[in-house]
C-alpha positions as CSV (number, residue, x, y, z in Angstrom):
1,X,136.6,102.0,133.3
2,X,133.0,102.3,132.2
3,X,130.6,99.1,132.5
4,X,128.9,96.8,129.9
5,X,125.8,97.5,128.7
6,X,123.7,94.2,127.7
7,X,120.5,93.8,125.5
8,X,118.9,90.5,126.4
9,X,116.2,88.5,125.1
10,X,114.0,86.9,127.6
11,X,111.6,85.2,125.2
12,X,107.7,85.7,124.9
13,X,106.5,84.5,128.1
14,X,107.5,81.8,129.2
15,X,110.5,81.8,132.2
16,X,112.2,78.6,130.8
17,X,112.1,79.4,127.3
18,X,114.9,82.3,128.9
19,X,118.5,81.2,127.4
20,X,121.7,80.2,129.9
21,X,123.8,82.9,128.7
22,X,120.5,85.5,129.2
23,X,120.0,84.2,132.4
24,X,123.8,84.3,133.6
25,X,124.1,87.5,132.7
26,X,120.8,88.7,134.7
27,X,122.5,87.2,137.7
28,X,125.3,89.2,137.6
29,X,124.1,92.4,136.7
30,X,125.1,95.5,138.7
31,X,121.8,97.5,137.1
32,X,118.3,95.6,135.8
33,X,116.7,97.8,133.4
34,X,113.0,97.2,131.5
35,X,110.3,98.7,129.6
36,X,106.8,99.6,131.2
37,X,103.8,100.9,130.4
38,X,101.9,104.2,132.3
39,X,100.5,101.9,135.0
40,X,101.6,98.9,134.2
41,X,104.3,96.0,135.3
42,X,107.4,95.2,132.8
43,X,106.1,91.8,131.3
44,X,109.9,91.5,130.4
45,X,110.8,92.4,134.2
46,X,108.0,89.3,135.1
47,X,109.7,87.1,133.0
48,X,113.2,87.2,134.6
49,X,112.4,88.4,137.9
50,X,113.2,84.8,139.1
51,X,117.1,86.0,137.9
52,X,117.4,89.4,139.4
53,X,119.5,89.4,142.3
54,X,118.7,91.5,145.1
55,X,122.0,93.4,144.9
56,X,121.1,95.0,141.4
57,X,120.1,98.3,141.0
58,X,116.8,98.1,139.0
59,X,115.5,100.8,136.7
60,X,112.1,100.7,135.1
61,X,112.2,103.0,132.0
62,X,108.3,104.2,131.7
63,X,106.8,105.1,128.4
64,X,105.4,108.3,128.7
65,X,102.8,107.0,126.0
66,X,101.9,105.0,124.1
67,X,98.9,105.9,121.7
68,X,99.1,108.8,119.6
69,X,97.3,111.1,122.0
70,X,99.6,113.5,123.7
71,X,100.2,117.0,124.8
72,X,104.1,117.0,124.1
73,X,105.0,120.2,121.1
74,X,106.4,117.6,119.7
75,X,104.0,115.1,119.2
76,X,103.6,111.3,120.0
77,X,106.9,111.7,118.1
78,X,108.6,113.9,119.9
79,X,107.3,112.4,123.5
80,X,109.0,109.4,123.0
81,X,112.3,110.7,121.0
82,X,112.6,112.7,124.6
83,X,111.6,109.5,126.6
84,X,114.5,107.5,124.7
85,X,117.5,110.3,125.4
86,X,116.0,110.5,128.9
87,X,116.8,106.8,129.3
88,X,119.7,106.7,127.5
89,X,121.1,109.6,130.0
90,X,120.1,107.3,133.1
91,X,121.5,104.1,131.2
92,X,124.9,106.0,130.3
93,X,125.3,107.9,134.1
94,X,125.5,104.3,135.4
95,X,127.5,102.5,132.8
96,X,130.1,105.6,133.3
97,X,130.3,105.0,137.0
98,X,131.9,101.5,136.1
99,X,128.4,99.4,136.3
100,X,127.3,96.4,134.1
101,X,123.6,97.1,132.7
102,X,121.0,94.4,131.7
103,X,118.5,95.8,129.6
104,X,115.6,93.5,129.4
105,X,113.4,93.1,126.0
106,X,110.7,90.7,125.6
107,X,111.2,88.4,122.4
108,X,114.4,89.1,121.0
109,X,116.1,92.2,121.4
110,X,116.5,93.3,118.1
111,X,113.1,92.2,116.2
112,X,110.5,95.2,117.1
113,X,112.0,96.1,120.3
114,X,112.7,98.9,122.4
115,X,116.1,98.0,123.1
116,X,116.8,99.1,119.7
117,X,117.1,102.8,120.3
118,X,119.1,102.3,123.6
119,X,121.5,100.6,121.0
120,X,121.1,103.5,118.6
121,X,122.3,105.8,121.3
122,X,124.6,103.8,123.7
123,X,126.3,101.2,121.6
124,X,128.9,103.4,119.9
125,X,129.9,104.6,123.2
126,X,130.2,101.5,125.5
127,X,131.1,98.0,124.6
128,X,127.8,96.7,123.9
129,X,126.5,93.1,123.7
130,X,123.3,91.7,122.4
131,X,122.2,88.2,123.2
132,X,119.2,87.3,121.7
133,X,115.8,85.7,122.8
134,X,112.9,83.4,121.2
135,X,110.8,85.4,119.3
136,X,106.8,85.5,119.9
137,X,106.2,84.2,116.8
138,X,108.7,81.6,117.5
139,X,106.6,80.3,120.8
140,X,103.5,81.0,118.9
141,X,104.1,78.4,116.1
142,X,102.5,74.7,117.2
143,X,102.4,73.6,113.3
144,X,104.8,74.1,110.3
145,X,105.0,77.7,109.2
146,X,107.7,77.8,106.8
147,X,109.4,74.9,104.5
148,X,111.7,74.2,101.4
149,X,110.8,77.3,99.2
150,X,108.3,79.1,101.1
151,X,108.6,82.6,101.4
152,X,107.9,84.2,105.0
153,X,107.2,87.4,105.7
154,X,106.6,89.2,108.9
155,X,104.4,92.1,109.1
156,X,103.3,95.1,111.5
157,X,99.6,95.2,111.9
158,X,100.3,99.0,111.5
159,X,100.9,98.5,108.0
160,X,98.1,100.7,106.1
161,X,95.6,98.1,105.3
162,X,95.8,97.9,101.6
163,X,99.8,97.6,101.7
164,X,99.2,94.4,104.5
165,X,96.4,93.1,101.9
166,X,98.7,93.3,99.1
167,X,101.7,91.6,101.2
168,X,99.9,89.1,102.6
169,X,98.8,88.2,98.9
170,X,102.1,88.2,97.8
171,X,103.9,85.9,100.0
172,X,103.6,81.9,101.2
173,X,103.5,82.5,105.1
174,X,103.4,85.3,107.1
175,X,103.7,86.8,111.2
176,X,101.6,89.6,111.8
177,X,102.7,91.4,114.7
178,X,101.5,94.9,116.9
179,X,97.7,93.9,116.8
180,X,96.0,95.6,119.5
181,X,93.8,98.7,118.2
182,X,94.7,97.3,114.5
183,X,93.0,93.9,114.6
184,X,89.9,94.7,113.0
185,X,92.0,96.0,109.8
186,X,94.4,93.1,109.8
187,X,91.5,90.9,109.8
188,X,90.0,92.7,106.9
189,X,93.2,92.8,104.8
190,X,93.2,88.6,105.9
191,X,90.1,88.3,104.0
192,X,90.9,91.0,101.4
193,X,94.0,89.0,100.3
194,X,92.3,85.4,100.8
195,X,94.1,84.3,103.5
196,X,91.7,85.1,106.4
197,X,89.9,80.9,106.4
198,X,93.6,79.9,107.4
199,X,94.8,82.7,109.9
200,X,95.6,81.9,113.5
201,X,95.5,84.3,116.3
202,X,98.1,83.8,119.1
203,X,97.1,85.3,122.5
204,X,100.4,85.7,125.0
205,X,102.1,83.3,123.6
206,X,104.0,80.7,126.0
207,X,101.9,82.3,129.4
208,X,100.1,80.1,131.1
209,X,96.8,82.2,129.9
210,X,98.4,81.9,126.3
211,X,95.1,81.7,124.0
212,X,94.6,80.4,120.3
213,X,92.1,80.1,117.5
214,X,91.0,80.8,113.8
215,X,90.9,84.6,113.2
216,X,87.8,84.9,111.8
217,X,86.4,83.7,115.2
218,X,88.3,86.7,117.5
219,X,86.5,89.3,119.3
220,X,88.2,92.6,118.0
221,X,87.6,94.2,121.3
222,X,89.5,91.6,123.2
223,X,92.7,92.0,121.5
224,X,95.8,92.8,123.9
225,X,99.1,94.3,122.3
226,X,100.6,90.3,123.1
227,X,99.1,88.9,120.6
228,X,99.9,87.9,116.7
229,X,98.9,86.2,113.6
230,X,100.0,83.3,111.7
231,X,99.6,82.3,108.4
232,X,101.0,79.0,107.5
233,X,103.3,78.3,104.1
234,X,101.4,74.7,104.3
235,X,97.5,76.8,104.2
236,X,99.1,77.9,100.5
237,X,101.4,75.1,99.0
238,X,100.3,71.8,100.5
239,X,102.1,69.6,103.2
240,X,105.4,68.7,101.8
241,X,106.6,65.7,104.0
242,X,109.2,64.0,101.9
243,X,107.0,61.2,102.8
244,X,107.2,60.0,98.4
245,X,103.6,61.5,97.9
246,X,102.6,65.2,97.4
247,X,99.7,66.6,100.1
248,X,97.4,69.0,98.7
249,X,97.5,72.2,99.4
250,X,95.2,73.0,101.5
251,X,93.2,76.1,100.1
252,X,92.7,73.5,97.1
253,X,95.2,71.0,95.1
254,X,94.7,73.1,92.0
255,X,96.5,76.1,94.0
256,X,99.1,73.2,94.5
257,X,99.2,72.8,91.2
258,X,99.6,75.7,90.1
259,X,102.8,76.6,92.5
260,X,104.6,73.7,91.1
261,X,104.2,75.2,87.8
262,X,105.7,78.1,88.5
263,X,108.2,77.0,90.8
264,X,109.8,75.3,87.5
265,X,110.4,79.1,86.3
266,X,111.6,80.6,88.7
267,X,108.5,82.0,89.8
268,X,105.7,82.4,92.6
269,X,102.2,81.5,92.9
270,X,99.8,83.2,95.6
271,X,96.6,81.7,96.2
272,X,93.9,84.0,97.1
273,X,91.1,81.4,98.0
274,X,89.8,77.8,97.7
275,X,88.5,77.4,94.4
276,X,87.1,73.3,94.4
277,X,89.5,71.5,92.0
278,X,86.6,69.9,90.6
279,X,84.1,72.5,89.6
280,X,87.4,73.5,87.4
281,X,87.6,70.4,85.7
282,X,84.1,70.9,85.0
283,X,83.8,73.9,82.8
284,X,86.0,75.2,79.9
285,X,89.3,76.2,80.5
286,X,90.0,79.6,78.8
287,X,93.4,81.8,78.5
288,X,92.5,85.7,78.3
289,X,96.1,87.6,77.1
290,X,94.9,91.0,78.7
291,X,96.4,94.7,78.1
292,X,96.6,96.5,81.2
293,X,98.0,99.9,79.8
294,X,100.6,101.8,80.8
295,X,100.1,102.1,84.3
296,X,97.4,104.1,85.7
297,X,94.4,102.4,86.6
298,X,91.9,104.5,85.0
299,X,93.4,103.4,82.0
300,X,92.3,99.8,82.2
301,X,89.5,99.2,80.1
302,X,86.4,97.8,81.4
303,X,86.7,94.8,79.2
304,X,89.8,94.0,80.7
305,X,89.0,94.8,84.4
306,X,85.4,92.7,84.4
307,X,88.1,89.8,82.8
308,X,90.4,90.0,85.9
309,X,87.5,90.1,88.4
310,X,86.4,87.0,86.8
311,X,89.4,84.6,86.4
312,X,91.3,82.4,88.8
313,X,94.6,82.8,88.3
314,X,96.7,85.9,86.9
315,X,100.0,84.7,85.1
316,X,102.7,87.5,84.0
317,X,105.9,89.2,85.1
318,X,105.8,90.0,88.4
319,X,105.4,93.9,88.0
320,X,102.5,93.8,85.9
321,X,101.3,91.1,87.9
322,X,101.4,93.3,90.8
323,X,99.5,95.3,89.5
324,X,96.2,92.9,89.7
325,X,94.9,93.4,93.1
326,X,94.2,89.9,95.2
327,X,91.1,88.9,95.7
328,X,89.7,85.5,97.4
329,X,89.7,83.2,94.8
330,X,92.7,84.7,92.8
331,X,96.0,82.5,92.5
332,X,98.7,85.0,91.2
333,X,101.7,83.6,89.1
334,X,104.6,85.9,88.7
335,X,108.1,85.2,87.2
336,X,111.0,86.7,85.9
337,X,111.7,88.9,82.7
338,X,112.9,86.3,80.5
339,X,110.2,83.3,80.7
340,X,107.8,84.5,78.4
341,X,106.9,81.0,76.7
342,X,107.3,79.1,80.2
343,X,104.7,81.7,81.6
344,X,102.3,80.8,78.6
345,X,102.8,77.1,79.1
346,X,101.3,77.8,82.1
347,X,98.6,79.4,81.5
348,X,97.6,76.8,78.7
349,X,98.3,74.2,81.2
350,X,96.2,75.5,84.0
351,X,93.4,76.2,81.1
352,X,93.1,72.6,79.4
353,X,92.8,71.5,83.3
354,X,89.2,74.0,83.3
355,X,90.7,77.2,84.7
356,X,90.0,80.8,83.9
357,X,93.4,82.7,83.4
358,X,94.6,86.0,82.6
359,X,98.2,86.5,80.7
360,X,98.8,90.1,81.8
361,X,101.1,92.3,79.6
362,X,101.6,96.3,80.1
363,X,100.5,98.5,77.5
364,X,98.6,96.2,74.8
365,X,99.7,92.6,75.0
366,X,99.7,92.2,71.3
367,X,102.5,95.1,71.0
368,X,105.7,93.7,72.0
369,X,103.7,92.0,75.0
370,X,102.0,88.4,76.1
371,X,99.9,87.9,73.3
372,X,102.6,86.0,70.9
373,X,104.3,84.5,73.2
374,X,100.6,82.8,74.4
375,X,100.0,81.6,70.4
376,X,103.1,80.4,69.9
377,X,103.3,77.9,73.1
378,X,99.8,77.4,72.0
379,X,100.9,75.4,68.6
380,X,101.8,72.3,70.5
381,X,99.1,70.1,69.7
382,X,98.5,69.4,73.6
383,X,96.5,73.0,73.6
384,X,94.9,72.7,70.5
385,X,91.8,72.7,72.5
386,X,92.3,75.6,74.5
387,X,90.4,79.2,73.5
388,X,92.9,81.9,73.8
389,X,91.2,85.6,73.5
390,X,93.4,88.7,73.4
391,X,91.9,91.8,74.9
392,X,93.2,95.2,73.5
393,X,94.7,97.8,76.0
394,X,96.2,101.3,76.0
395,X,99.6,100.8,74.3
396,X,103.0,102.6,75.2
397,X,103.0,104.5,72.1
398,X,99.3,105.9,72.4
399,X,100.0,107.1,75.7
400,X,103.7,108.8,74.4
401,X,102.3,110.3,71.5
402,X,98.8,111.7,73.0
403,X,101.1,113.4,75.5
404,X,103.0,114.9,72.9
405,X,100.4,115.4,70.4
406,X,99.6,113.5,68.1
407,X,103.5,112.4,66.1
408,X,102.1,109.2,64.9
409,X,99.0,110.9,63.0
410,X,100.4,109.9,59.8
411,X,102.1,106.7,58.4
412,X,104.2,105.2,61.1
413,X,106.2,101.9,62.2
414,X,106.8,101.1,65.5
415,X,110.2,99.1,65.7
416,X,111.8,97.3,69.4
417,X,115.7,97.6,69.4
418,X,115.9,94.4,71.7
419,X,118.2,92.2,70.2
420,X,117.3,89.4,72.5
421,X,114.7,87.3,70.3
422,X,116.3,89.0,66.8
423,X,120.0,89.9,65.6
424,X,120.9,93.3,65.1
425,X,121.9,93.3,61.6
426,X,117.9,92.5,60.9
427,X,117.3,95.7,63.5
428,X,119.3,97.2,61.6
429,X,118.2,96.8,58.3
430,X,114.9,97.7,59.5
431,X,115.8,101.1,60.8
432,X,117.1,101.5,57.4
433,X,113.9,100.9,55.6
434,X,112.2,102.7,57.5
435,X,113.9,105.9,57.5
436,X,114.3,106.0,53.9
437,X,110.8,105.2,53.5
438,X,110.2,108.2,55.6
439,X,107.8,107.1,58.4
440,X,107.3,108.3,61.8
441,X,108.8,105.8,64.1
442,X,108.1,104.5,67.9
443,X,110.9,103.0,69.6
444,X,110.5,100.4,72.2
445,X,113.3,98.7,74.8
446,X,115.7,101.4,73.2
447,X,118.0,100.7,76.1
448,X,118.6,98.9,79.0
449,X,121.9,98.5,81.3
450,X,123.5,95.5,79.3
451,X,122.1,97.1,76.5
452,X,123.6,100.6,75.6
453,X,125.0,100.7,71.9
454,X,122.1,100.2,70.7
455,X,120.0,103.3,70.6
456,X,123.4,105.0,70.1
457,X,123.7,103.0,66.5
458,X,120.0,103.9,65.7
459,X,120.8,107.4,66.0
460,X,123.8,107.0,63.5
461,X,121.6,105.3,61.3
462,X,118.5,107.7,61.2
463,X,120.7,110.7,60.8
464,X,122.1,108.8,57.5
465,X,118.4,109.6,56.1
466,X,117.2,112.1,58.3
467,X,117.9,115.8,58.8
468,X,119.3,116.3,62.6
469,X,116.7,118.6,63.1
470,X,113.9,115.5,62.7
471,X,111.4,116.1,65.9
472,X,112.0,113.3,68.5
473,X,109.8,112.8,71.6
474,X,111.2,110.7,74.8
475,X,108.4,109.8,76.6
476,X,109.2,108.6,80.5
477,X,107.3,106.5,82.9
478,X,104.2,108.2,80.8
479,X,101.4,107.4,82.9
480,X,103.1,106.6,86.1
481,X,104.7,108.8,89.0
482,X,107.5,110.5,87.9
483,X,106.5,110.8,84.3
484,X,108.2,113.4,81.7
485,X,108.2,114.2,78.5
486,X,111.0,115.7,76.4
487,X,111.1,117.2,72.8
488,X,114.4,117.7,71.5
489,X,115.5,116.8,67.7
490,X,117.3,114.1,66.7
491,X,120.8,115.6,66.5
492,X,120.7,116.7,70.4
493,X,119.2,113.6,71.2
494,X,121.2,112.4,74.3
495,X,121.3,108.7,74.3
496,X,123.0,108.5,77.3
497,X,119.4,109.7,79.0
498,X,117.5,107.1,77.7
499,X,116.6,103.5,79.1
500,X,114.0,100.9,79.4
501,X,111.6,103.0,80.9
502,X,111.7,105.5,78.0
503,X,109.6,105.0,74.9
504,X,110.9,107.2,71.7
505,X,109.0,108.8,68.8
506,X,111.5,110.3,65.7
507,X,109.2,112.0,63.6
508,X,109.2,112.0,59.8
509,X,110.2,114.7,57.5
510,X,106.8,116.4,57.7
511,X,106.2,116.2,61.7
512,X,106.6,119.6,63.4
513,X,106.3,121.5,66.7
514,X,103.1,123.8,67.0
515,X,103.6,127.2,68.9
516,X,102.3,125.7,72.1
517,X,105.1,122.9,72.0
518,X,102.7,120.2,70.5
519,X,103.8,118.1,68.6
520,X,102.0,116.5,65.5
521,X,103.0,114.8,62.2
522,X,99.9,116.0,59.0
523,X,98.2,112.7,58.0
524,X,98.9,114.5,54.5
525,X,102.3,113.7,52.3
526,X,103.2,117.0,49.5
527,X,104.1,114.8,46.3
């Protein structure tokens, strides 16, 4: 009968924050087994050595490294995929000969530990049990990190630093463990995302030499691997005590504001910064609906980049949103697909309270995008007061059809098939006009997964008027990774290929196919 094999927590530091069943089972294991650096003592074997009884067999399992520098073929990658089967062999050679195994992990076993690839390779193959252990973070917390709503995320401070900026932006509280060698990055992406003024560092957390303060007040080269970062939910949305009365936030009660507004659609807010609640109220409030293209950066215009380097808040669906990098000083809004009006409310709101804000649409806002959905909230007499500005960007069809050629370089209409905001006998009707009139025609949201008849029917319809051999152009994720670009005509057109990331151009009668596969439609019409 082969043995037990046990992964057990045994907390950050601190012997007593050890659990009963952890400890009990320490007692009466047949083998000990920890983690250890080249060197070094197990900190997980110091925290339970109290439990180990003299009887047990103890194996340390020693890291052959643990930097990237090493001599192995196979890299710092393949030192340690040997180290783990190693250990795994010694684990399994005892656990065959009929004897229980503790395997220590500081924390909790399963959250960034090394137990995890003993589990990998010896769970399936002995009965296995894993009783878990307070997390460092856990210990490391001595004010409110996370209530109600608030979104937390943990984080490896090996993260590259722009992907750590970004997530630290993009949620309400946040762990940042593994900090060591990577401090002096995490730090930056702290004050790249505006969070750095209300990040704590954690030093050994629950150890009698356990150390705290601000982050922006740490010596880089004194950071040991034992240490983390917090980021309260409280720094971004306020204390919420259910005491009757709402605590500011405290990077600034307009952030505070702000999250409630978007709470109410289904949306975040992430405050970048502390902008003073009264220097708002003090100039003019302004709502800028900006374009941002079709994807790639360098096709931002400068207009609209100065505009988002200037404002303090970015409102918009939470892709495009994305999109805007954070910044101190920067609260970004995002919401859901289907909130357009709620997301210009917003914006009006935070502007007739003296705030600078961005309504950010892909493509250009005023096609299909932000900009209508802004003017119309705006006819409620409460914003009569509030500029709203509309800066132009690189639409969906301008990207499609300079890819292509030039298909639109004649008359054309541009036509959505969303029948969300208008029925489809008016859709219909349209397509109709349009392709007796004879125009080229862009096609936006000709399809999505709940919405898959519909490009099918336009086809039907066109082909009434058209001949099948009309040039069509499918343009994909134009301007992003992953972009392509079919010609076909409109009889082989395959519906079933296109979706809501395709844009489609059906030429008119006249549009043709150049010997080098351009495509182009003569701004000329033969009587």
């Amino acid at each position: 009968m082969t043995g037990r094999f046990h992964g057990v927590g045994v907390g950050p530091g601190d012997p007593e924050l050890i659990t009963l069943k952890a400890a009990r089972l320490i007692a009466a294991a047949d083998v000990v087994a920890y983690h250890a650096g080249v060197g070094k003592q197990s900190n997980a074997r110091r925290i339970a050595q109290e439990l180990i009884p003299s009887s047990a067999v103890e194996e340390q399992l020693t890291y052959p490294v643990t930097t990237g520098a090493t001599d192995h073929p196979g890299g710092y990658a393949g030192a340690l995929a040997d180290f783990y089967e190693q250990s795994a062999s010694r684990l399994a050679a005892h656990l065959d000969a009929g004897r229980d195994v503790v395997l220590l992990s500081e924390g909790d076993p399963l959250f960034y530990g090394s137990y995890m690839y003993m589990h990998d390779r010896l769970s399936e193959r002995y009965e296995t049990e894993v009783v878990p252990g307070v997390p460092a973070f856990a210990a490391a917390t001595a004010a409110p990190l996370a209530r109600q709503t608030d979104v937390l995320t943990v984080l490896p401070g090996t993260l590259p630093e722009p992907e750590l900026a970004r997530r630290l932006a993009d949620t309400d509280a946040a762990v940042i463990m593994k900090l060591g060698r990577t401090f002096p990055a995490v730090r930056r992406a702290l004050e790249a995302a505006g969070r750095l003024e209300h990040a704590e560092y954690v030093e050994r957390a629950s150890m009698a030499c356990e150390r705290r303060m601000p982050v922006s007040e740490v010596d880089p080269a004194t950071v040991p691997y034992f240490s983390l970062v917090l980021v309260t939910g409280d720094s971004r949305n306020g204390r919420r005590s259910r005491s009757g009365a709402p605590t500011p936030a405290v990077a600034g009660s307009a952030g505070q504001a702000a999250r409630t507004g978007a709470a109410g659609q289904g949306g975040t807010a992430e405050r970048e910064g502390g902008a003073d609640p009264a220097a708002a109220a003090e100039r003019a409030g302004e709502v800028l609906v900006v374009g941002l293209g079709p994807g790639p950066e360098h096709w931002l215009t400068p207009e609209a980049a100065t505009a988002l380097g200037e404002v303090g808040h970015v409102v918009g669906y939470g892709p495009y949103v994305a999109r805007v990098a954070p910044r101190p000083g920067l609260t970004r809004h995002a919401s859901g697909n289907t909130v357009e009006l709620d997301r210009a409310r917003l914006a009006l709101d935070l502007a007739a309270r003296g705030e600078r804000v961005a309504v950010v649409s892909g493509g250009d806002a005023g096609v299909f995008g932000m900009a209508t959905a802004v003017f119309e909230a705006a006819e409620d007499p409460a914003y009569q007061d509030v500029p709203v500005r509309v800066l132009p960007g690189v639409s969906a069809v301008q990207a499609v059809a300079a890819r292509a050629g030039a298909p639109v370089g004649g008359d054309f209409a541009v036509m959505s098939l969303s029948d969300r905001l208008k029925p489809w006998e008016v859709i219909e009707r349209r397509l109709r006009a349009v392709a007796e009139a004879d125009l080229a025609l862009a096609v936006y949201n000709p399809a999505s997964r709940s919405r898959t008849e519909q490009v099918v029917n336009a086809r039907r319809i066109l082909l009434e008027h058209r001949k099948p051999d009309t040039v069509v152009v499918v343009g994909r994720d134009v301007g992003r990774e992953g972009e392509s670009l079919t010609v076909t005509t409109l009889a082989d057109l395959d519906p079933a290929a296109i979706d809501m990331r395709c844009l489609v151009i059906v030429g008119a009668s006249g549009t043709r196919v150049s010997g080098a596969g351009r495509v182009w439609t003569p701004r000329w019409v033969k009587p």
